[in-house]
N, C-alpha and C positions, 0 to 999 in steps of 0.2 A: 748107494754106489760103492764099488770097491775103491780101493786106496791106488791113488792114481799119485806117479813119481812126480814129482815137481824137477830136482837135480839129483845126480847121484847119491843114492840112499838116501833122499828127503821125501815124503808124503804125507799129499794131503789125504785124510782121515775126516770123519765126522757127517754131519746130515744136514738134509735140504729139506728144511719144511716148507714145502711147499704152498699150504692151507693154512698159516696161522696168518691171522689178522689182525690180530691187538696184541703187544706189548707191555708188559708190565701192568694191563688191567684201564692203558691210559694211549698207549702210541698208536697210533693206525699203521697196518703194517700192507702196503697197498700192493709189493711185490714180493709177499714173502718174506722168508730169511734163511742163513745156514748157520749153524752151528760149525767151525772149522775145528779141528787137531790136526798136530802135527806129527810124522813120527820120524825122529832121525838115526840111524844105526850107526854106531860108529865103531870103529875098528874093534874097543872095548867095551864100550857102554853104549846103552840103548834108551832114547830118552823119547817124552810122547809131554807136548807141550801142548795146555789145555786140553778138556774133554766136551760134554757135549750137554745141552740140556737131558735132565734123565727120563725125560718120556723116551727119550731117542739112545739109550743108554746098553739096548739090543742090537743097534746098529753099530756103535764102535765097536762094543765087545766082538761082531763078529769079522770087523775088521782086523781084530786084534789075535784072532782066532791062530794064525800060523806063526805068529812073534815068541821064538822059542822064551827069551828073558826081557823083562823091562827092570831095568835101574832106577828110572827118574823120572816122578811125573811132574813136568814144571809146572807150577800154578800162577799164570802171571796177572790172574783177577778173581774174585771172591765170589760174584755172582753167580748164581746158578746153572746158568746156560753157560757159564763156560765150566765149572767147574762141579757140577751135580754129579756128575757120574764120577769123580775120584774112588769113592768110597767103593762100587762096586768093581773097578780096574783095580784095587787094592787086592781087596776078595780076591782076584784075578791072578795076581801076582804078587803075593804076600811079602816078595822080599823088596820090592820097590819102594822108595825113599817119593817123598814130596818136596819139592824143592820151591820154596818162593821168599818173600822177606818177613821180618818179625811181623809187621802189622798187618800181612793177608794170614800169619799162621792165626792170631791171634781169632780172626773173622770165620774160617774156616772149621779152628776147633769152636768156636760156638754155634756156626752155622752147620755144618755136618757132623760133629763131634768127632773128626777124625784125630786119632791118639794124638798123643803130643811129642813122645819117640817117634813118631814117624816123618818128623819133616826134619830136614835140611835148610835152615835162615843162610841167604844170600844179602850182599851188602849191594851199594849203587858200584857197578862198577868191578864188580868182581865174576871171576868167569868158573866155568866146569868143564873138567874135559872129558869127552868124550874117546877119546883114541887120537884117530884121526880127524876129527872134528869137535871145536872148541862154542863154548856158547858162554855171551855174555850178558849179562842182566843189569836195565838201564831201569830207573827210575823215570816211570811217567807219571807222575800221579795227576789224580781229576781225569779222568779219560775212560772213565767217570768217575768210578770213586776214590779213595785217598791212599790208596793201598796199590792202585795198578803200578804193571810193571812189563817194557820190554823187553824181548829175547833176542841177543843178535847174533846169528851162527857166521862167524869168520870167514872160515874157510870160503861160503857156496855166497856169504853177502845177501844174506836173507834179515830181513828185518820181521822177526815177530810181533806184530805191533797190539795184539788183543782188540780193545775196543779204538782203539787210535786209526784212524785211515778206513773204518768200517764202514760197512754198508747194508742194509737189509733190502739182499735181493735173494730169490732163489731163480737160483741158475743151472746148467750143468755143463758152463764153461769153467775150465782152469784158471783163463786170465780173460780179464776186463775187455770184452770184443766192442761192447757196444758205451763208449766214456761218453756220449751226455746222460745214458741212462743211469748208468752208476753215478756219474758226477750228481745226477740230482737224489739222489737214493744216499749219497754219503752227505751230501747240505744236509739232506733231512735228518739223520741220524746226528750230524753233528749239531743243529740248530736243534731238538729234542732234546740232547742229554747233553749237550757240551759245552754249549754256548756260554753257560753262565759259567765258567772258568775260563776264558778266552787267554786272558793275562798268562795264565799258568802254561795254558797252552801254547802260548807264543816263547814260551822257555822252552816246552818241552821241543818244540820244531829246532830256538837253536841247537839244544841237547844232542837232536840227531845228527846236525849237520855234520858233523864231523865224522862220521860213519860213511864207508862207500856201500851203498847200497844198490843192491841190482835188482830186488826183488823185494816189494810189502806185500807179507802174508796176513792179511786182518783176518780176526773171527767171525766175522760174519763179512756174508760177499766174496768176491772172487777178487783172487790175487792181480797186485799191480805190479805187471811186466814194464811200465814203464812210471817208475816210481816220482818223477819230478811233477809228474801232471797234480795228482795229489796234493803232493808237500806243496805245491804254489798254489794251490784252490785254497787248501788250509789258512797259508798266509796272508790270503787275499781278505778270508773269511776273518780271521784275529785281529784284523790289520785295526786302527782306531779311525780311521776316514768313514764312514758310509755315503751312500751313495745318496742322489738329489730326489729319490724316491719314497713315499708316499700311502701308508697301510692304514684302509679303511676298515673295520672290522665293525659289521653292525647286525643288529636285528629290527625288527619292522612289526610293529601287531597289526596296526591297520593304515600303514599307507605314509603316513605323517613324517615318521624318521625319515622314511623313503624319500621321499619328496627332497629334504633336507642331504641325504648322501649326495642324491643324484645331482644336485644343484653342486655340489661341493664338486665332484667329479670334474663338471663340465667346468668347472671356473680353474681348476688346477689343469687339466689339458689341455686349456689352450693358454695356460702360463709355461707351456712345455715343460709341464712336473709329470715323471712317473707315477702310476697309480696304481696299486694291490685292492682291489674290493675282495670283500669277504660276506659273504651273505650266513653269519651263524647261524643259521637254524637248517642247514647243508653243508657246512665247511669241517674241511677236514685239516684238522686244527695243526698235520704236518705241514700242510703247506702253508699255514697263517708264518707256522716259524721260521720255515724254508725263508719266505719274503722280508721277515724281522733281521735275519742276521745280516744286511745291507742295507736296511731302509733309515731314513732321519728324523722320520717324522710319524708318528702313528695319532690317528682320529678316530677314538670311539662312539660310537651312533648306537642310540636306545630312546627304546619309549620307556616312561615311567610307570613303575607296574609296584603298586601297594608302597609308597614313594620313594623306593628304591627304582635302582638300574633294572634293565632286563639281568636275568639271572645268566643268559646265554654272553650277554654283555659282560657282566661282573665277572664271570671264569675267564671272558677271552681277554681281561685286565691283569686277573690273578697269574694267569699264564704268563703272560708279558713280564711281571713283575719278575715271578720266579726265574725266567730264562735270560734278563738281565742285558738285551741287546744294546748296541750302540747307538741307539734313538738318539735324537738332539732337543726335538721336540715331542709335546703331545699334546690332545684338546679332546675336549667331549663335546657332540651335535647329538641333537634329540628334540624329543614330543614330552609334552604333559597335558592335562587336564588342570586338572586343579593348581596343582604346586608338587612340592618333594624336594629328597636330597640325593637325587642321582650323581650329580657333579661330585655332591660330598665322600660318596662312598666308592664312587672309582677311582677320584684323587687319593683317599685313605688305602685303598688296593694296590697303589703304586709305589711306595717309598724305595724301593731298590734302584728307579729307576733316575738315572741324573739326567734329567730333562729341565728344557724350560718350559712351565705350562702357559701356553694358549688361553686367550680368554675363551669361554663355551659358548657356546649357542645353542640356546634352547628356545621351542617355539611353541605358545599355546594353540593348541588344536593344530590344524592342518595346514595352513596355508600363508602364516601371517608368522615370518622369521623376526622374535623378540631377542635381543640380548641378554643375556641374564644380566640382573640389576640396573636394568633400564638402559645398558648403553644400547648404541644401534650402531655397531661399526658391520663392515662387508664380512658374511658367512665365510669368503674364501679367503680374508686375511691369514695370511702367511707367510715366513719365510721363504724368497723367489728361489733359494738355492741352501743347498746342505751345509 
């Protein structure tokens, strides 16, 4: 696409991939994504805030194509998709300065070995001008990693937010037409990479407050024209309550676990508890997260396989661990044969998580729900409420 005005002298830049499907070698990417830049001209200075994955690095450039001068390329995150293509915008425009803080330059000259004469360190809080138009640069860090950084141009009340308020959609709307679609495209991106700094994030949301904002320009996804929708889904999401809901995550070999989920199901439905099933062995492990950043209670289900957990079981443990949700509770439901240490090693897969664990229930063979260590309390024991 060509470079389409946002407000005066502001445009969006950058590419819609349309066809990618996994993320990082790990995320399912079910709508796509875009790569956003920004380019702003100002009376004096001409600045282009992040660039673009460099598969995609023929399409800025020829965006860039009639931009007599560039001064400033901000860099307000170190990962690649947003900032791969610096190096060849340099090429580009040999005299342009990179502008971000000490610990993205730091990541960048290791990561693209761009000179180290070439950057501009910004502090929290300190601005560049432009001419007619002023840009200032907020500390977000964790948004994802420890280095990000917001852009906020004055004048037009654009909030550059990079990965902060993101979304992977590919679209080829300007602004956000269709908000439950996006609204669940940015849960998923923020439950994937965000969630386990929630805390930090709920600073970083006050951090903004005090900005008038008319306009979040995220790097991926399309712009929100109506910026409060967001910031209060965020808050909602950071918030320390979860809701009275209920994430079954399980797999099945022959029948047995199954038995065991469905029984659980039907005893918390009609205790009027929400319920997330996950069938691992077809789950799309976005939306397991999507459900984690609200739920209080997670139950993993596995048969026992060489006397461990299912393997599909033990990642969607590891997962949980790593992304560090508000759960209150957790428990493990399952099958064995013989014996094993299923319980052992999904409990051991968890420490991040501050829960209180559920006694397990596990059942020999198929039909016949045992306690583990002899008790025999009700499969559906649980907490009525979050």
């Amino acid at each position: 696409m060509n470079a389409r005005e946002i407000t005066e002298k502001v445009y969006l830049l950058g590419a819609v991939d349309w066809d990618r499907e996994l993320f990082d070698s790990l995320i399912p990417l079910p709508d796509g994504t875009s790569y956003n830049a920004y380019l702003i001209r100002g009376s004096e200075k001409t600045a282009l805030i992040d660039t673009v994955e460099p598969e995609f690095a023929h399409v800025l450039l020829g965006q860039l194509e009639e931009v007599e001068q560039l001064d400033y390329i901000i860099a307000n995150h170190a990962e690649q998709d947003h900032s791969g293509t610096i190096p060849q915008v340099l090429e580009k425009f040999p005299g342009a300065m990179v502008v971000t803080n000490a610990r993205c330059q730091g990541m960048l000259i290791d990561l693209l070995e761009i000179p180290e004469d070439k950057f501009i360190t910004v502090a929290d809080g300190e601005t560049l001008s432009l001419g007619d138009k002023t840009l200032e640069f907020i500390y977000t860090p964790w948004v994802h990693w420890p280095e990000t950084i917001s852009t906020y141009l004055r004048e037009d009340k654009i909030l550059f937010s990079c990965d902060f308020f993101g979304s992977h959609v590919a679209t080829s709307n300007l602004y956000v037409s269709d908000e439950s679609r996006v609204a669940e495209a940015a849960k998923r991106y923020y439950a994937e990479i965000m969630m386990p700094f929630r805390a930090i994030i709920a600073k970083n949301l006050d951090k903004i407050e005090k900005y008038e904002i008319d306009l979040i320009a995220p790097s991926h996804g399309p712009i929100f024209n109506k910026p409060s929708y967001i910031i209060d889904a965020y808050r909602d999401w950071v918030s320390g309550s979860p809701k009275n809901s209920v994430v079954i995550p399980f797999v099945s070999m022959h029948g047995s676990t199954l038995i065991l989920v469905q029984r659980l199901v039907s005893r918390l439905v009609e205790a009027g508890i929400t319920v997330h099933l996950f069938n691992l062995a077809v789950t799309d492990i976005g939306k397991l997260a999507i459900t984690l950043v609200d739920a209080a209670t997670i139950v993993i289900g596995t048969p026992t396989v060489l006397v461990g957990p299912h393997p599909l079981a033990l990642n969607a443990a590891t997962l949980t661990n790593a992304l560090r949700p508000k759960l209150k509770y957790a428990s493990i439901i399952g099958s064995y044969g013989w014996g094993g240490k299923a319980v052992e090693q999904i409990v051991s897969a968890i420490p991040n998580l501050k829960v209180e664990l559920l006694d397990p229930v596990l059942c020999k063979g198929d039909r016949k729900s045992t306690r583990l260590n002899s008790s025999h309390t009700d499969i559906s024991r649980m907490p009525s409420s979050a």
